[in-house]
C-alpha positions in Angstrom: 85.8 59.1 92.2 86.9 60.5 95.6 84.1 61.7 98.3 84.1 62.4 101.7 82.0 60.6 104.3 80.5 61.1 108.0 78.3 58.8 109.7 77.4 60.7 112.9 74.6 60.6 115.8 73.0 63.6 116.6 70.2 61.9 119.0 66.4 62.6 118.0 66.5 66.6 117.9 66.1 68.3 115.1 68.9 71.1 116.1 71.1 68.9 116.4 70.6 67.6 113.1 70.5 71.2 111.3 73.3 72.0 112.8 75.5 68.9 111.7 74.2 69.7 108.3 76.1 73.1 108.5 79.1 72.3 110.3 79.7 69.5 107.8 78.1 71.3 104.6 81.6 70.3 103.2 81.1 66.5 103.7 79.5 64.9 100.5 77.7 61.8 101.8 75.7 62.3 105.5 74.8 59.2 107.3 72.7 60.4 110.4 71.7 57.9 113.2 68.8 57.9 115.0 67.0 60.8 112.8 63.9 62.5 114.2 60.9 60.5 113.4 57.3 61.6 112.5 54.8 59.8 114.5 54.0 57.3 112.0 58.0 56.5 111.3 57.9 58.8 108.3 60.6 61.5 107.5 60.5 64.7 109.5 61.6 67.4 106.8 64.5 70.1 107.9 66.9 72.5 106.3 69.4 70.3 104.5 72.8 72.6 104.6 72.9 71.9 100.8 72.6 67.8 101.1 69.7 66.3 99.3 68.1 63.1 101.3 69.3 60.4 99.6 67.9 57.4 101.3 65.0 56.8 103.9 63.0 54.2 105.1 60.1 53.6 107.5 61.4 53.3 111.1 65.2 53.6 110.2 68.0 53.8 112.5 69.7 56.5 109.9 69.3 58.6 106.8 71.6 59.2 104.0 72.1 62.8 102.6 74.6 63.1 99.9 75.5 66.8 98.1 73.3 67.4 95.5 76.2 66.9 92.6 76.6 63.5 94.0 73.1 62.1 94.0 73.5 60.4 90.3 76.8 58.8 91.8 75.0 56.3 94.3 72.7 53.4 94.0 71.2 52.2 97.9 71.7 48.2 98.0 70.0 48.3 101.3 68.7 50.0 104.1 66.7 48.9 107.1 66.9 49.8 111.0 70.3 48.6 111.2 71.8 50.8 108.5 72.0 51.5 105.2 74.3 50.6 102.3 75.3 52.7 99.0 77.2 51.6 96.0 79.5 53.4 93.7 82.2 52.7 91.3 85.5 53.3 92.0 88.4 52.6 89.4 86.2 50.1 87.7 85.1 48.3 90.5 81.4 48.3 92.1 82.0 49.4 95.5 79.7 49.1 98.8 79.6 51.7 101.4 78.0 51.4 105.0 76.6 52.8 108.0 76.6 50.5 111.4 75.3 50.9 114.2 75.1 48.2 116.5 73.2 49.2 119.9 75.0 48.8 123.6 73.2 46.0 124.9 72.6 43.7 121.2 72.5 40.2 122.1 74.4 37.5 120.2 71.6 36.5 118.0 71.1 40.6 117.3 74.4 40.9 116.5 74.6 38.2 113.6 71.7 40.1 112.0 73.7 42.6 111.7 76.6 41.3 110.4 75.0 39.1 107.8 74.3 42.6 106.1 78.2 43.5 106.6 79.1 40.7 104.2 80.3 42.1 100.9 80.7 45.9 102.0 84.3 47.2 100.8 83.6 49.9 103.7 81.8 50.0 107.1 81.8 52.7 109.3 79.8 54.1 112.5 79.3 53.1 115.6 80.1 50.2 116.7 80.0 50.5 120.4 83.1 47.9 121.0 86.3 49.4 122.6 89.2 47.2 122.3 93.1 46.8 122.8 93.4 46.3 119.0 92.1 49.6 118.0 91.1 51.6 120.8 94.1 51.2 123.3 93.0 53.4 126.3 89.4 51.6 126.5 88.2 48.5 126.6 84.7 47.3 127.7 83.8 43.9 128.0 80.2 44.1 125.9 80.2 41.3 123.3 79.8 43.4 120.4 83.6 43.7 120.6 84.6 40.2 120.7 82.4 39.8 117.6 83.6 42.9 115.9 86.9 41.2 116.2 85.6 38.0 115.2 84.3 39.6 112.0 87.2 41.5 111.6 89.2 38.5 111.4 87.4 36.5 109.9 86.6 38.8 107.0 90.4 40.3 106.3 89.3 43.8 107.3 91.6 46.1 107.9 90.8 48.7 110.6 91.2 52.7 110.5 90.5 54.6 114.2 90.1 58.2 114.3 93.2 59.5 116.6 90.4 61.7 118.7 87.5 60.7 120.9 84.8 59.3 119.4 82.1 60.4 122.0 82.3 64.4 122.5 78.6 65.3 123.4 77.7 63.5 119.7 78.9 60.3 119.0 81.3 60.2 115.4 81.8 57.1 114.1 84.1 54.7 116.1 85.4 52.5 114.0 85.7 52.2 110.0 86.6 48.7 108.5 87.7 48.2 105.0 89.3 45.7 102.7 
């Protein structure tokens, strides 16, 4: 099975939102960070562009929307404030999908929450806020999410794939997807 993928950050407006879900109506699996909240933490309904929510829960850093002929195709292993996780199966194999987002100023002990939920994903992908020489050649900032992105990296045999435009334009694409 082949899909596409986008985890993006539209901020907590609701036009933003409604307009990613147009511009990337072709995009079958929608991983939107910091999604407007309700006061309570609940979902805050919108049109969908034809994506179906997917995955949602109570105070979550992102929501998952997949196209409506690939709902049956995904089982969530987890989602929480951090992110969320989908499997699938892919030639066989059980695979895990998932959103990141690791906040500018996470401290150490933040950050290795985080990555304990990394562990066993085939795919990660958002925003990692880390620039470095390895994959991001013209930045580099000395936060420590990026010498423990590397860390991980390393440590985990990910391979890393960097989109060849700027990640930050006004909305914030993913910067960084790691995979095995």
């Amino acid at each position: 099975m082949r899909f596409s993928a986008l985890y993006i950050n539209v901020g907590k407006d609701r036009k933003d939102r409604a307009l990613v879900m147009k511009v990337f109506s072709f995009v079958d699996v929608l991983f939107i960070e910091e999604p407007l909240l309700a006061a309570d933490g609940g979902h805050i309904a919108h049109g969908n562009g034809g994506h179906d929510l997917f995955s949602f829960c109570f105070g979550s850093g992102v929501e998952v929307y997949t196209c409506s002929c690939f709902a049956g195709l995904f089982r969530v292993v987890e989602h929480g404030a951090d992110g969320a996780s989908i499997d699938y199966l892919y030639e066989g194999t059980d695979c895990v999908l998932r959103g990141v987002y690791i906040p500018p100023s996470t401290p150490a002990r933040g950050w290795d929450d985080y990555a304990s939920h990394w562990v066993g994903c085939n795919t990660l992908f958002g925003d990692f806020n880390a620039h470095h020489p390895y994959w991001d050649a013209a930045r580099h900032n000395n936060h420590s999410q990026v010498t423990w992105t590397k860390r991980f990296i390393d440590d985990h045999g990910y391979r890393v794939f960097v989109p060849c435009t700027p990640t930050f334009r006004g909305i914030s694409t993913f910067d960084l997807c790691l995979f095995v």
